[in-house]
VOPAGU-2260 file (C-alpha; in pm, 1 decimal, decimal comma):
REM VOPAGU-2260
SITE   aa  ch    i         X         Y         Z
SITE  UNK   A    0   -2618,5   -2785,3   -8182,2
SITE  UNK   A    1   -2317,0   -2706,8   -7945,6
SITE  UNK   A    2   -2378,6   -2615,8   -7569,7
SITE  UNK   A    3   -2206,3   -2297,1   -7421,6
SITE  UNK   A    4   -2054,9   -2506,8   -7125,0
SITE  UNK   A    5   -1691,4   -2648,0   -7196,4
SITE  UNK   A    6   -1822,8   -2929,9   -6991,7
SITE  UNK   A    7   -2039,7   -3117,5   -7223,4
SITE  UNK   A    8   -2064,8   -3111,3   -7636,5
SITE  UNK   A    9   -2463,1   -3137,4   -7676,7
SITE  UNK   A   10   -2492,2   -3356,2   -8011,9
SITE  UNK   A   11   -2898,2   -3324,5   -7983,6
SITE  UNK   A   12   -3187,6   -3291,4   -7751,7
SITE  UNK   A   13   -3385,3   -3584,9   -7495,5
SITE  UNK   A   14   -3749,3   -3656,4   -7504,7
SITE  UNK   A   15   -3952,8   -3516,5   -7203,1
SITE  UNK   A   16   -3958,9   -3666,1   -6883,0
SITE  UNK   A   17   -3995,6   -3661,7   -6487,5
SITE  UNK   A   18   -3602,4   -3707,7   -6440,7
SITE  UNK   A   19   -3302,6   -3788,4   -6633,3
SITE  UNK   A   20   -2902,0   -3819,0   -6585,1
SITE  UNK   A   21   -2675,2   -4028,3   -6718,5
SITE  UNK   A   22   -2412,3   -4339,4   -6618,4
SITE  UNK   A   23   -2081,7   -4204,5   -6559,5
SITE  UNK   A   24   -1843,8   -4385,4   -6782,6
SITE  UNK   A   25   -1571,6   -4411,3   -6489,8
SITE  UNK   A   26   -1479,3   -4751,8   -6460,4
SITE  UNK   A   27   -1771,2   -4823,9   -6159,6
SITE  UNK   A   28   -2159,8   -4772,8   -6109,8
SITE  UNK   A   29   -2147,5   -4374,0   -6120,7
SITE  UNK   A   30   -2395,1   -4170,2   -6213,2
SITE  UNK   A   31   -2273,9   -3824,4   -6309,2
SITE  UNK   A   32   -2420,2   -3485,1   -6302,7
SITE  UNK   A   33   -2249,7   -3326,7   -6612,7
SITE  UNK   A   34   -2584,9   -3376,8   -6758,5
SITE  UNK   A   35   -2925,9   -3358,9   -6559,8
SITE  UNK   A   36   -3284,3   -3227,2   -6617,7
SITE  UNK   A   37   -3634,6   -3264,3   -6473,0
SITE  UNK   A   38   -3949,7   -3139,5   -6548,9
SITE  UNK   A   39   -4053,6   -2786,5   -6514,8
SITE  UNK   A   40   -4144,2   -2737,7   -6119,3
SITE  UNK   A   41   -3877,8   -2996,4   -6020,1
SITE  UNK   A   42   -3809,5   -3302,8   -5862,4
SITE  UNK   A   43   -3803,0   -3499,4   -5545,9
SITE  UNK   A   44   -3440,7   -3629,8   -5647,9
SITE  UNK   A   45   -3319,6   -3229,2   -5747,0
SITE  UNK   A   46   -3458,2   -3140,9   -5414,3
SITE  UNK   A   47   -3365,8   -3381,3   -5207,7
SITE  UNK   A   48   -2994,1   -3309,0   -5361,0
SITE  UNK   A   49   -3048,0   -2930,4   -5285,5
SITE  UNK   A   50   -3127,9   -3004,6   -4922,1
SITE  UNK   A   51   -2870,3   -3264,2   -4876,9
SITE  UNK   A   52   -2614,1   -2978,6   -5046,9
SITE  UNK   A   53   -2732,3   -2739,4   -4809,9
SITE  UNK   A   54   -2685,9   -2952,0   -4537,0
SITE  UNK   A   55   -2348,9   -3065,6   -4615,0
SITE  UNK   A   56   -2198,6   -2657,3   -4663,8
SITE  UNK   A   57   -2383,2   -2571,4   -4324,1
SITE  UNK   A   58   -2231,3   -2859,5   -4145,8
SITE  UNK   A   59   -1945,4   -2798,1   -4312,4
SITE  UNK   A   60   -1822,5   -2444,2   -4151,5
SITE  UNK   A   61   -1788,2   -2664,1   -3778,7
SITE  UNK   A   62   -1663,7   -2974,0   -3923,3
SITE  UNK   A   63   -1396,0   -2898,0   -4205,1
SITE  UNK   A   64   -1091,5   -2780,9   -4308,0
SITE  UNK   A   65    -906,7   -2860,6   -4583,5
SITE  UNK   A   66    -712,2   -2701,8   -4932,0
SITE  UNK   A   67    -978,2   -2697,1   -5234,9
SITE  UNK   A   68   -1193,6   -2412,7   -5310,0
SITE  UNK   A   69   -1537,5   -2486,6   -5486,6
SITE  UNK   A   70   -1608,1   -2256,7   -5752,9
SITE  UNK   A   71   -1937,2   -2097,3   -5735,6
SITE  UNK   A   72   -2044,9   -2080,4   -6053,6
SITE  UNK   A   73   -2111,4   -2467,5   -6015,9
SITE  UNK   A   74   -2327,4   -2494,2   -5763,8
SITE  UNK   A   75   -2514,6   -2131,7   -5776,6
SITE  UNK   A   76   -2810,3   -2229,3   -5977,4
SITE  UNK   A   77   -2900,3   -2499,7   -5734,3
SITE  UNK   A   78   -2808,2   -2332,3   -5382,0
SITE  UNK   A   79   -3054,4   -2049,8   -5189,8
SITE  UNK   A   80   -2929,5   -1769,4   -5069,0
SITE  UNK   A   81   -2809,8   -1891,1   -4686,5
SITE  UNK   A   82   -2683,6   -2172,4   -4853,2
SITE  UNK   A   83   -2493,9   -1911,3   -5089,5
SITE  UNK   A   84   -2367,3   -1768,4   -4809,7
SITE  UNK   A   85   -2197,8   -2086,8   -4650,5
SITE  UNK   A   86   -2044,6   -2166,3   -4997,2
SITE  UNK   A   87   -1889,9   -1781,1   -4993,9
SITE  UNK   A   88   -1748,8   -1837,8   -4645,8
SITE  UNK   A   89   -1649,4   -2240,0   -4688,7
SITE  UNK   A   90   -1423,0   -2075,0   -5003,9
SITE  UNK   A   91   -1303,7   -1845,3   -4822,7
SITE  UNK   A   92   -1191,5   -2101,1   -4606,2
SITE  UNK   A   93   -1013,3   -2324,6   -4830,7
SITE  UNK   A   94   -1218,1   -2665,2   -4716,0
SITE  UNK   A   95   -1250,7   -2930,3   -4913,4
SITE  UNK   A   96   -1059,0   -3241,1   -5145,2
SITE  UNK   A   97   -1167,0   -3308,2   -5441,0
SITE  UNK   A   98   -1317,5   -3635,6   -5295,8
SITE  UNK   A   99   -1518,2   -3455,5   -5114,5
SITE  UNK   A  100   -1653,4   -3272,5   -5356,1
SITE  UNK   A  101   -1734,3   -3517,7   -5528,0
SITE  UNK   A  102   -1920,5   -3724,2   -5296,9
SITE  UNK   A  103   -2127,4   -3462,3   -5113,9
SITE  UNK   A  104   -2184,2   -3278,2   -5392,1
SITE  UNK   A  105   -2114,9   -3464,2   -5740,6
SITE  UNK   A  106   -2178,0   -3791,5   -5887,7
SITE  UNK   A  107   -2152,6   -3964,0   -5527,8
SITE  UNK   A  108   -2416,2   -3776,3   -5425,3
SITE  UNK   A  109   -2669,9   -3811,9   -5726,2
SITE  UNK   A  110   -2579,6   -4200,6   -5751,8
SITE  UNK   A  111   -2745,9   -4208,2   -5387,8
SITE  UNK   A  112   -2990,4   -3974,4   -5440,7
SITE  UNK   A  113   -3145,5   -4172,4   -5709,8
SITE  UNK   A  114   -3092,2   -4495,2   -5645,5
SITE  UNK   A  115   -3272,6   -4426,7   -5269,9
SITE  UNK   A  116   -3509,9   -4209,8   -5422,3
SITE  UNK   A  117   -3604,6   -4499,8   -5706,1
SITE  UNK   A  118   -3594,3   -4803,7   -5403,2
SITE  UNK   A  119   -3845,5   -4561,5   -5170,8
SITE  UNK   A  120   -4060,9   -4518,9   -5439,9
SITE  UNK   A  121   -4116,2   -4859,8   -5623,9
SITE  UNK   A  122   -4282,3   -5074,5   -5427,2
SITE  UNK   A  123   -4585,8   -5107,9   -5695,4
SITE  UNK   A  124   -4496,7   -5395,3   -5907,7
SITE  UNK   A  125   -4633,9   -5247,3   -6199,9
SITE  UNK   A  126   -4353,3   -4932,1   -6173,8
SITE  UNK   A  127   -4644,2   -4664,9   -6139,5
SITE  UNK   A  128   -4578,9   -4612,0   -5776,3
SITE  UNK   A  129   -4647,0   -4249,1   -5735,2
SITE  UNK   A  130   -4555,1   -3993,7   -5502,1
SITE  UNK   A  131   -4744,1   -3666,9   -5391,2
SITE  UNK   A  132   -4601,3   -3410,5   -5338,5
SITE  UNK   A  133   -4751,6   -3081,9   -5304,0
SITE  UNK   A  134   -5035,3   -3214,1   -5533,4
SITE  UNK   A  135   -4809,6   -3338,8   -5797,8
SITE  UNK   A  136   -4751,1   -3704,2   -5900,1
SITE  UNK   A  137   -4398,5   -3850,9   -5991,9
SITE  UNK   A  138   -4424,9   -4147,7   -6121,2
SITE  UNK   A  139   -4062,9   -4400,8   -6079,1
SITE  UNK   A  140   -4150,9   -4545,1   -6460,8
SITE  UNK   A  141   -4059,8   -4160,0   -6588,1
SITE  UNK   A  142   -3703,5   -4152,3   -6366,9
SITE  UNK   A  143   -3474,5   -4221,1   -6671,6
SITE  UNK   A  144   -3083,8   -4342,0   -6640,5
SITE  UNK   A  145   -2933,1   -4363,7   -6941,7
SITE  UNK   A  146   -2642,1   -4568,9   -7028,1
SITE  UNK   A  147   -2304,2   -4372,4   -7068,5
SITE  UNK   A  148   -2312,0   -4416,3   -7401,4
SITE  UNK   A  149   -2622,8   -4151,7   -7410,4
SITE  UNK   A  150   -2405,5   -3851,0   -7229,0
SITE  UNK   A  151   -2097,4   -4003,6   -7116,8
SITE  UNK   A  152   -1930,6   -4179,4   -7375,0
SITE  UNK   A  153   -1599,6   -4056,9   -7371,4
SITE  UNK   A  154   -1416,1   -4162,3   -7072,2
SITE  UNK   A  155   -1265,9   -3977,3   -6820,4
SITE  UNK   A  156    -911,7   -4116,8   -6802,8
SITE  UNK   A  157    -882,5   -4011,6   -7135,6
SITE  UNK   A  158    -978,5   -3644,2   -7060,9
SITE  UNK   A  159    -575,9   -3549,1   -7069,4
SITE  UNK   A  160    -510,8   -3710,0   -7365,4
SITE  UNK   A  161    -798,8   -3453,4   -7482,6
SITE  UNK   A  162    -656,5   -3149,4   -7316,7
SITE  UNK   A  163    -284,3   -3199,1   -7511,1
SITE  UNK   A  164    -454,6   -3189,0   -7822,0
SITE  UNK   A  165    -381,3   -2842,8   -7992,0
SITE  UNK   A  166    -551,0   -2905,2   -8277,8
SITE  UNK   A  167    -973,2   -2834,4   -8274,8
SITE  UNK   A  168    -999,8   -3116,1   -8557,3
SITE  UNK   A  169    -803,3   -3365,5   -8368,9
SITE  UNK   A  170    -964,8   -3298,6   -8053,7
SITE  UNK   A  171   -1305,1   -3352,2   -8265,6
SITE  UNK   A  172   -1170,4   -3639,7   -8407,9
SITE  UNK   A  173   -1132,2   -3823,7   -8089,9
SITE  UNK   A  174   -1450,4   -3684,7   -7937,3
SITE  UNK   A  175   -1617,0   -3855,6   -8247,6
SITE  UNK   A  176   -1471,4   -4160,1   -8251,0
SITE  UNK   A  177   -1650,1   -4234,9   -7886,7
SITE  UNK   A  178   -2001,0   -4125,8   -8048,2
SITE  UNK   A  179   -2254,2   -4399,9   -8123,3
SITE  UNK   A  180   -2434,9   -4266,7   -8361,3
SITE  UNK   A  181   -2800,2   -4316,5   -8285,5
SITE  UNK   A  182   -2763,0   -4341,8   -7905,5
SITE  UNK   A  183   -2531,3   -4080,1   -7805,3
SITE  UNK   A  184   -2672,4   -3705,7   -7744,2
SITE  UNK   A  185   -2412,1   -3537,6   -7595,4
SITE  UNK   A  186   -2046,7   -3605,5   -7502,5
SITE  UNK   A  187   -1908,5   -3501,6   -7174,3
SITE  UNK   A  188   -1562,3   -3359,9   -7194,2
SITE  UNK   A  189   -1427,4   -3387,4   -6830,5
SITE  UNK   A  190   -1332,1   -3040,9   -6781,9
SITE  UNK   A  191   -1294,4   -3054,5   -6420,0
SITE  UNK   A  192   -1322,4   -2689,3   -6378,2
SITE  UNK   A  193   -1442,4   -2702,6   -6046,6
SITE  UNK   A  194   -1114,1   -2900,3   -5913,0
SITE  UNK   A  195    -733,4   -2770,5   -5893,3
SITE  UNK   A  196    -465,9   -2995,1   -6111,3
């Protein structure tokens, strides 16, 4: 089946976990959050993001100003209402590079987030470490990372290439060829919506 977003190209669904993203397929260790999902009720990692995202727009309206504006729609279903707010006024500012972005909100942010999250939490050596919260157990063993080649397989400095394509066949075509069939579950396209060329 086909996702509605013009940011991924769902080829089928995961099995049910605590956590899941995927490895970026940048070039470096990057985890990317095109593609993430937790159980129903949440996640330490999806919270602690949400907080650290809060923290960085609040912050943000004494300590910034730059050229970029963040487009809501991407960070709306994750954000409270105060924290709506700030984004609203930090657009209407004009703060931000796309580096920026990117780390305090993106894939820089999730790589940390998980990666602390996973080194906090693991300290069993038989990986069921668990943490309570709020009566609920999350268990490090049911964190998954998949490798690119799950979510991510096309690359991003390819996503150009991709974008000159006029033809939806060819642009398939080239998609497809990235696919490893078995493995791969949905294909990230790079639309960089959020950013300005």
């Amino acid at each position: 089946s086909s996702s509605s977003s013009s940011s991924s190209l769902c080829i089928e669904s995961t099995r049910s976990i605590q956590f899941f993203c995927g490895a970026s397929n940048v070039g470096c260790i990057e985890l990317n959050n095109g593609l993430i999902g937790c159980r129903k009720g949440g996640h330490p990692i999806i919270w602690n993001m949400m907080e650290s995202i809060s923290n960085y727009f609040e912050n943000a309206i004494f300590q910034h100003t730059a050229e970029n504006v963040l487009l809501t729609s991407m960070l709306s279903p994750f954000l409270d209402s105060s924290t709506m707010g700030t984004l609203k006024y930090i657009q209407q500012s004009k703060f931000s590079s796309s580096m920026e972005v990117v780390e305090n909100t993106g894939p820089g942010l999730l790589t940390r987030s998980v990666c602390r999250w996973l080194v906090r939490n693991a300290d069993d050596k038989n990986g069921n470490t668990i943490n309570e919260i709020a009566e609920t157990k999350f268990c490090v063993s049911q964190v998954v990372v998949f490798p690119s080649l799950v979510f991510h397989p096309f690359p991003n400095h390819l996503r150009k290439k991709l974008s000159t394509l006029s033809e939806k066949d060819a642009k398939l075509s080239l998609l497809e060829s990235f696919v490893v069939s078995g493995h791969t579950k949905a294909v990230h396209l790079w639309g960089c919506s959020w950013q300005k060329e």
